[in-house]
C-alpha distance (Angstrom), angle and dihedral (degrees) to the residues before:
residue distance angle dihedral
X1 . . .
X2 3.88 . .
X3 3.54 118.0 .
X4 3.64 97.5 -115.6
X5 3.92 85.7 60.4
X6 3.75 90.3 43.3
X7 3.83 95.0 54.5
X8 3.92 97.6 42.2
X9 3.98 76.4 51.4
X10 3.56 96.3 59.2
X11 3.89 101.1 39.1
X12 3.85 82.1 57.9
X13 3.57 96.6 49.8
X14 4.11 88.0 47.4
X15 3.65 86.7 46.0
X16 3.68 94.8 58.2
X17 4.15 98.2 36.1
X18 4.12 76.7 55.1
X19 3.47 97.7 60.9
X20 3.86 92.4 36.4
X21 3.47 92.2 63.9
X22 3.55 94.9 36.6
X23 3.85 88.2 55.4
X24 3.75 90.0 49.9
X25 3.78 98.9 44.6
X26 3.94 84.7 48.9
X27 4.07 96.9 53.5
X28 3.61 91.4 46.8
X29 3.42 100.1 68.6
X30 4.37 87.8 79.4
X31 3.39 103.8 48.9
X32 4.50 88.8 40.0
X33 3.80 85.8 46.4
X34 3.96 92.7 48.6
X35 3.50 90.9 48.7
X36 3.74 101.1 55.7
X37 3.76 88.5 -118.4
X38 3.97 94.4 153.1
X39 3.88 87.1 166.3
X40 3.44 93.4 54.5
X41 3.43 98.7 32.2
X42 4.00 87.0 57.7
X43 3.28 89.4 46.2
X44 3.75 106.2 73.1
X45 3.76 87.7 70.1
X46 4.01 135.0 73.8
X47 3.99 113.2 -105.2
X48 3.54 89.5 -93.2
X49 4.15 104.8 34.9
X50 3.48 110.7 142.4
X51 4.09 117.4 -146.3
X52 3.92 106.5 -159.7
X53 4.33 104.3 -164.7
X54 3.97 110.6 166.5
X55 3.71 101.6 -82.0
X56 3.77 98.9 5.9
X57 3.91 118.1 72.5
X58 3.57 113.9 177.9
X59 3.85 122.7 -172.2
X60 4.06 106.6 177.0
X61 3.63 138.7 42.1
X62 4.05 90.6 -113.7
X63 3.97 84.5 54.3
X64 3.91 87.0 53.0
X65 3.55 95.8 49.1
X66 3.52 91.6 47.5
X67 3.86 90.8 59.8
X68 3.63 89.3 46.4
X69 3.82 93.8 55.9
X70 4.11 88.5 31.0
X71 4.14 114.1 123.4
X72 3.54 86.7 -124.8
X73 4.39 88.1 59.3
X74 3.44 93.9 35.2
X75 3.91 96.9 56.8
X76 3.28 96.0 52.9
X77 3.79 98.4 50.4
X78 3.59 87.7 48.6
X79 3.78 89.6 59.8
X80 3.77 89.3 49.3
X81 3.81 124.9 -104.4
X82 3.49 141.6 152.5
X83 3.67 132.3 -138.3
X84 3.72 108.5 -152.0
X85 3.63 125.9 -164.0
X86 3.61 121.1 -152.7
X87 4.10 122.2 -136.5
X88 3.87 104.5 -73.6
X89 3.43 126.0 -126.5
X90 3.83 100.5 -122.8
X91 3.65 119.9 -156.1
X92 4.36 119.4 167.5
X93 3.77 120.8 -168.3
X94 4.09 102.7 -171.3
X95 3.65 104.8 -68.3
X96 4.37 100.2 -4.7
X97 4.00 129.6 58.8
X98 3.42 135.5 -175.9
X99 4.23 115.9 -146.2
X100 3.75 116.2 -161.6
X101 4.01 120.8 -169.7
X102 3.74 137.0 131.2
X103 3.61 131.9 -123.3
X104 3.69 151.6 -150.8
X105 3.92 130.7 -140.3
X106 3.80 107.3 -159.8
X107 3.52 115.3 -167.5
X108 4.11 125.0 -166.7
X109 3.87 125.0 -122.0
X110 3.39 133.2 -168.5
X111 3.64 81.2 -102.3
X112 3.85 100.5 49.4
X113 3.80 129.3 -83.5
X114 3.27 137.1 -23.8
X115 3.83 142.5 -167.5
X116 3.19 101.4 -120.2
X117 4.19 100.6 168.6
X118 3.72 135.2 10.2
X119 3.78 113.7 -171.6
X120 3.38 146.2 167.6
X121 3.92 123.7 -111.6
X122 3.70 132.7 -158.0
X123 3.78 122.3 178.5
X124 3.49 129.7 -173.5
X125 3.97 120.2 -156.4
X126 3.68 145.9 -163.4
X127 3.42 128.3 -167.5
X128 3.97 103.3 -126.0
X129 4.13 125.4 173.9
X130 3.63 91.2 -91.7
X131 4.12 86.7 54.6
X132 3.83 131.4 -109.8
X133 3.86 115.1 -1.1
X134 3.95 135.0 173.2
X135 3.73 110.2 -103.7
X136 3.93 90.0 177.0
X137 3.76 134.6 -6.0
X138 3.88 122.8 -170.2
X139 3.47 126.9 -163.5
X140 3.81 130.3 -170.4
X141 4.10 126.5 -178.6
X142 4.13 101.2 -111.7
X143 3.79 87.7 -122.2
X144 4.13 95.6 139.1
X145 3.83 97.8 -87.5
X146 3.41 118.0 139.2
X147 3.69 95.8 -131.2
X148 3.96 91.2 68.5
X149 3.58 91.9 38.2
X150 4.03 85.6 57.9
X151 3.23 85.9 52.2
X152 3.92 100.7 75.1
X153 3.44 87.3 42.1
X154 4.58 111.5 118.4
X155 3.30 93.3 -142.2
C-alpha cells in the first residue's frame, strides 16, 4: 500500500472513531441525566462548557452538576422520566465538531407517559486529551420558533 493510500486510510478511520465517540458521548447524556449521575453528567463537558436551556444557562461543570443534583432535577427523576436524545448529526472539522439532534423529555402520569418536551440540541466539541468533550450545548423547546429550528440546521 502506498503511503498516500495509507494516510487517506487513516484520516478515514479517525474520522469515523470521531464521530463514534461523539455519537456515544452525545446519547449518554439521557440515561446519565436519568440516573442522577451529576458527576457524570458534568462530565461530558470541558471545565468551562457552557449549557444554554431557556431559563437555565450553565457555564461550568460545577454549574452542571448542580442542576443535576438541583430539587428542581431531582423531582422530576423521582417521578420517572426520560430524556431521550435523538441520533445526532455528527460533523468533525480536525480537532472541533458540531452534533445536531433533537430530543424528547417524557414525563410519567398517573395515567402513563407523556411527552412532556421536544427540543432541539446543538453541541459544540473539542477534542481534548481526555477525548471528545462538550464545549457548549444549546437547547431550545421545539415550539415553531425559528431560533430552535436554526438550531438543527449543519451549517
Amino acid at each position: 500500500m502506498d503511503d498516500e493510500r495509507l494516510t487517506r486510510l487513516e484520516q478515514r478511520v479517525r474520522r469515523l472513531e470521531d464521530e463514534v465517540e461523539i455519537t456515544r458521548l452525545v446519547a449518554a447524556y439521557g440515561p446519565f441525566v436519568d440516573a442522577g449521575a451529576a458527576a457524570a453528567v458534568a462530565e461530558l463537558w470541558t471545565e468551562d462548557g457552557e449549557y444554554d436551556v431557556e431559563g437555565w444557562h450553565m457555564r461550568n461543570r460545577a454549574e452542571i452538576r448542580a442542576m443535576v443534583e438541583s430539587d428542581a432535577h431531582q423531582s422530576l427523576i423521582e417521578a420517572g422520566c426520560t430524556h431521550f436524545l435523538g441520533p445526532a448529526h455528527v460533523v468533525v472539522d480536525g480537532d472541533e465538531a458540531l452534533a445536531v439532534c433533537e430530543s424528547l423529555l417524557v414525563r410519567r402520569r398517573d395515567d402513563g407517559y407523556r411527552v412532556w418536551r421536544a427540543g432541539a440540541n446543538r453541541f459544540e466539541l473539542a477534542r481534548t486529551p481526555q477525548g471528545w468533550k462538550i464545549t457548549r450545548r444549546v437547547t431550545r423547546a421545539l415550539n415553531g420558533a425559528a431560533e430552535a429550528r436554526d438550531l438543527l440546521s449543519p451549517a
